[in-house]
C-alpha positions as a printed Julia matrix, in Angstrom:
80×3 Matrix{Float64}:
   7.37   -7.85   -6.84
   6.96   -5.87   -9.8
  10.2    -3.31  -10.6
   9.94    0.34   -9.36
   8.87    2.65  -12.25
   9.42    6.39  -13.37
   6.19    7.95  -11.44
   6.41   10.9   -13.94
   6.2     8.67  -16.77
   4.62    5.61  -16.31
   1.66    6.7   -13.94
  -0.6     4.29  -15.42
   1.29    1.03  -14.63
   1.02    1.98  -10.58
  -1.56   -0.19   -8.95
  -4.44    1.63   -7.8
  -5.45    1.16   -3.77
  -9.02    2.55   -4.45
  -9.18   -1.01   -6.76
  -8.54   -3.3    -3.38
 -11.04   -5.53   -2.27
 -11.17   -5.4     1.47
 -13.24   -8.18    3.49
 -15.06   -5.89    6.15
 -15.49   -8.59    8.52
 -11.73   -9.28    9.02
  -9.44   -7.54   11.93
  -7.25   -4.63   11.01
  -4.7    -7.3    11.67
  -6.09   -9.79    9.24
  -6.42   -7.48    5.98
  -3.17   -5.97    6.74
  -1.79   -9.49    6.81
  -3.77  -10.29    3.65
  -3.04   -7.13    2.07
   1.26   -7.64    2.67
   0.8   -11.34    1.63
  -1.56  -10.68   -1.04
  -0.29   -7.72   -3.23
   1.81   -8.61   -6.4
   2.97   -5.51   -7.3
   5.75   -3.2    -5.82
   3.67   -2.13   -2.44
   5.51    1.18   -1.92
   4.18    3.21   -4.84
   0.5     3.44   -5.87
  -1.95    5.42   -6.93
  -4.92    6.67   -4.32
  -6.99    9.08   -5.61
  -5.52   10.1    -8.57
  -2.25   11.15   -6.86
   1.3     9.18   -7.37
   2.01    7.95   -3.44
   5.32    6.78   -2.63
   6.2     5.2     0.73
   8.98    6.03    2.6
  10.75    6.13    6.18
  13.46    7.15    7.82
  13.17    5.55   11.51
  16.31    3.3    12.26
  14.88   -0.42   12.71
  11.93    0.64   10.78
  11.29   -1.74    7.83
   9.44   -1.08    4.53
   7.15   -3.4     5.66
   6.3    -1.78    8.85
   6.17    1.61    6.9
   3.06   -0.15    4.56
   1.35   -1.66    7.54
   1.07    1.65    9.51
   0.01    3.4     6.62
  -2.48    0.26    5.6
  -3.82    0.47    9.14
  -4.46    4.28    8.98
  -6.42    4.07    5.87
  -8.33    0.98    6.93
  -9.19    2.97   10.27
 -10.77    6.05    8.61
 -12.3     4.48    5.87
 -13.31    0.83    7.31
């Protein structure tokens, strides 16, 4: 994965989640799965409409990973 940048500064090397390509036909299960497996760049920050988001969490036994997929899952409900 890509190395976490300066938000403030370097806004335009964030990958952009309006720019995903998401197979409607699949599960919420499967693009999550193709989305965690798929993504090159650091996950955790992107850009989504025009606005800097950073993931974080603080649950204990609550990776990273399972931060992105809830949040993955939430979008892909409203929007797909």
């Amino acid at each position: 994965m890509a190395q976490e940048v300066d938000v403030m500064e370097e806004q335009e090397k964030l990958w952009d989640i309006e720019e995903m390509e998401i197979d409607k036909e699949l599960s919420v299960k499967e693009k999550l799965q193709n989305f965690v497996y798929g993504i090159e760049e650091e996950p955790l920050t992107h850009m989504n409409e025009g606005y800097v988001v950073r993931v974080h969490f603080g649950k204990e036994n609550y990776s990273a990973t399972d931060a992105v997929k809830d949040y993955l899952k939430q979008i892909a409900q409203l929007k797909y």
